[in-house]
N, C-alpha and C positions, 0 to 999 in steps of 0.2 A: 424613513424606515431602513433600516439595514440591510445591505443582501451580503448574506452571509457566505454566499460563491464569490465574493470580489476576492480576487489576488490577494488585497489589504489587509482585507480582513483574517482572510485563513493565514498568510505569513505573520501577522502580529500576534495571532490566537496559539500558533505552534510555537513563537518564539518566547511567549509569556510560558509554556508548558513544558519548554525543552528540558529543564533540568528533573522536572519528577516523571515525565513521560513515559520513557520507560518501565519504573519501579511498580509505577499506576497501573498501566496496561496490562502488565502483568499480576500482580493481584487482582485487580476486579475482574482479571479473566479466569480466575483460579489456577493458573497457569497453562490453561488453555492456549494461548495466544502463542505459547513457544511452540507447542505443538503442532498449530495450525501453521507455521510459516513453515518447519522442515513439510510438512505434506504439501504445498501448495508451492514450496519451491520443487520437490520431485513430481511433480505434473509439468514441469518448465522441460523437463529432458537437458539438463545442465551436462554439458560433459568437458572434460580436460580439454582446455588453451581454446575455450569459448569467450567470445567478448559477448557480454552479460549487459544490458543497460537496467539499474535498480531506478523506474521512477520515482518519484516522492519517496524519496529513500529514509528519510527521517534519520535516526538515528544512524541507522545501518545495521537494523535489527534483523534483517533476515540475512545477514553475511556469515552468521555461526551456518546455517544451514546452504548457502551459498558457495562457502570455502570449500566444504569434503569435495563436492564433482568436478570444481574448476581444476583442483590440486595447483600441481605448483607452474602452471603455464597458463591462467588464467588471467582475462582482464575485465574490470568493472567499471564503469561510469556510473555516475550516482549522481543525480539531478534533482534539488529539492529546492523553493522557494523559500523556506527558514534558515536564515544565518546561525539560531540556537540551535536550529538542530543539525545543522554540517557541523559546528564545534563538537559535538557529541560524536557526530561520525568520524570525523576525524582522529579522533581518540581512540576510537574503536578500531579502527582500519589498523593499528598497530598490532594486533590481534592475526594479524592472517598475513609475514611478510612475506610468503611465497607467492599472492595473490599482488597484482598492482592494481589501485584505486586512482582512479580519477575523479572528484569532486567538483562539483558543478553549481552557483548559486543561479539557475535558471527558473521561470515558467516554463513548466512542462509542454505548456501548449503552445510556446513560442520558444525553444530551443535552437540553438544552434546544430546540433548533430547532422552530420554528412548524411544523405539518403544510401539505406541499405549497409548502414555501419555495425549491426551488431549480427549476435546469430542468437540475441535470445532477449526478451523484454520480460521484468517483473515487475508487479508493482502490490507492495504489501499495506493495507488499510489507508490506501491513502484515494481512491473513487469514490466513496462518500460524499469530499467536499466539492465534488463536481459536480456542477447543473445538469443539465440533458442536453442544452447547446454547447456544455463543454465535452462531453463526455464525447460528441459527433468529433471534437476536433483533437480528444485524447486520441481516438479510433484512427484519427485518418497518419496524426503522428507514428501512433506503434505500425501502421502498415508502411509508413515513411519507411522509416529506422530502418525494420528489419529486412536479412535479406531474405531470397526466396529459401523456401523451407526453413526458415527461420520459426523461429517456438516461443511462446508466449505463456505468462501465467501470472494473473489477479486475484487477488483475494479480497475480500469485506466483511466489516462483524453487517451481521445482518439480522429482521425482523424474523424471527421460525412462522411457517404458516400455519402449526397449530392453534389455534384461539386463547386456551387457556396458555398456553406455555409463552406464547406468542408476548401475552400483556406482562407475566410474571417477569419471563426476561427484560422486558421493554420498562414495565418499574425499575428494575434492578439497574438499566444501563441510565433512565432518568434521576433517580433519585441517592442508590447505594453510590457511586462511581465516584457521583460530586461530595460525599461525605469522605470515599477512600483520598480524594485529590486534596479535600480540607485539610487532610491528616498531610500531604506531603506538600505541600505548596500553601498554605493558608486561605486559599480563593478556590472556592467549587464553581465558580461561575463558566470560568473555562472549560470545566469537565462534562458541565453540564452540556456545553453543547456536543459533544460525542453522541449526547443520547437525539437530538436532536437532529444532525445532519443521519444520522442511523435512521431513524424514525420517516425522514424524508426519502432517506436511499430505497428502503426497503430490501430489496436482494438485486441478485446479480444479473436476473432475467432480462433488465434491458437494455443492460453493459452487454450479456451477450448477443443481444437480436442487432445492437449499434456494428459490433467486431464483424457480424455476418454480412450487413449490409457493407460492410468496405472490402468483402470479399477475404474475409480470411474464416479458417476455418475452425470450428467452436465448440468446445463442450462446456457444459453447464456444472459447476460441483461444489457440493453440497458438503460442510463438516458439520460432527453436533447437532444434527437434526436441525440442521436451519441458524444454527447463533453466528453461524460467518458461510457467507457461499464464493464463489467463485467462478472463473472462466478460463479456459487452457484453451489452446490450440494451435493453427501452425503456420502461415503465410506460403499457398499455395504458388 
């Protein structure tokens, strides 16, 4: 049986998707998805000549919203398991020459990063493919990294807890997604699983009870009535 939390498998799954990813995400979000990374990156408290770490950076799709606060004394690490989608980021990074990128092809949960090297951790739609034993050891990394008073902010599409709205959305992310992914890539198979690691994450409730228990400190948030939640806070 497959587990779909192995390293393997999530770096082969982003690497087969890198090139429509983007274009995807954004449609089958209705363009929700841009919306939600500038909100969830101003929960981060991003401010000029912060060093910024973007985990599972993917693209480097919340960098349009990333760039305004750093301005031009700004620095980024960007750490992602997909060699397709550093290519992508890297592309993109030309986009913002005021900002300096550092690109990284690591496991998030086995990185090299010095203790206490940033002053602000993000990480946009990429906790989903995390188990609950990984998630313990994303947790104890972001308290690694950052320093004290150092600021934090995650986002995820996530399950809404309304019932009816709850299944509408959750057809929509199983079934519509893999048809918008057929249209750019030829294979819904890949898309499909979005709805899938979604459908297992459910919300951001026990990313945040994990961030509490390593002693950092947490709030819970909610965009869209539940189709992506989140968790901010600040290393005490």
């Amino acid at each position: 049986m497959t587990d779909i939390y192995d390293t393997g498998f999530v770096e082969k799954l982003f690497d087969e998707m890198a090139g429509t990813y983007e274009a995807v995400n954004y449609f089958s979000s209705f363009g929700f998805s841009r919306r939600w990374r500038k909100q969830f990156v101003r929960r981060a408290g991003i401010k000029s000549g912060m060093v910024v770490c973007d985990l599972m950076c993917g693209m480097g799709d919340c960098w349009d919203a990333l760039s305004v606060p750093l301005a031009e004394r700004g620095r980024v690490l960007a750490l992602d398991l997909s060699a397709g989608m550093l290519k992508g980021a890297a592309r993109r990074k030309t986009r913002f020459p005021n900002v300096s990128f550092e690109l990284h092809r690591q496991d998030v949960l086995q990185n090299t990063l010095q203790d206490e090297c940033v002053d602000c951790v993000v990480c946009g739609f990429g906790i989903k493919t995390l188990s609950d034993t990984q998630k313990e050891v994303f947790a104890s990394e972001i308290t690694r990294i950052l320093k004290p008073q150092g600021t934090f902010s995650l986002i995820e599409v996530s399950v809404p807890s309304g019932w009816i709205f709850g299944r509408i959305y959750m057809a929509y992310l199983k079934w519509m997604v893999p048809v918008v992914g057929r249209a750019f890539l030829g294979n819904p198979t890949s898309y499909r699983m979005l709805g899938v690691y979604t459908e297992k994450f459910g919300d951001c409730k026990v990313m945040r009870d994990i961030l509490a228990r390593h002693g950092l400190q947490v709030t819970y948030d909610e965009y869209f009535f539940g189709c992506a939640t989140g968790v901010s806070g600040m290393k005490i």
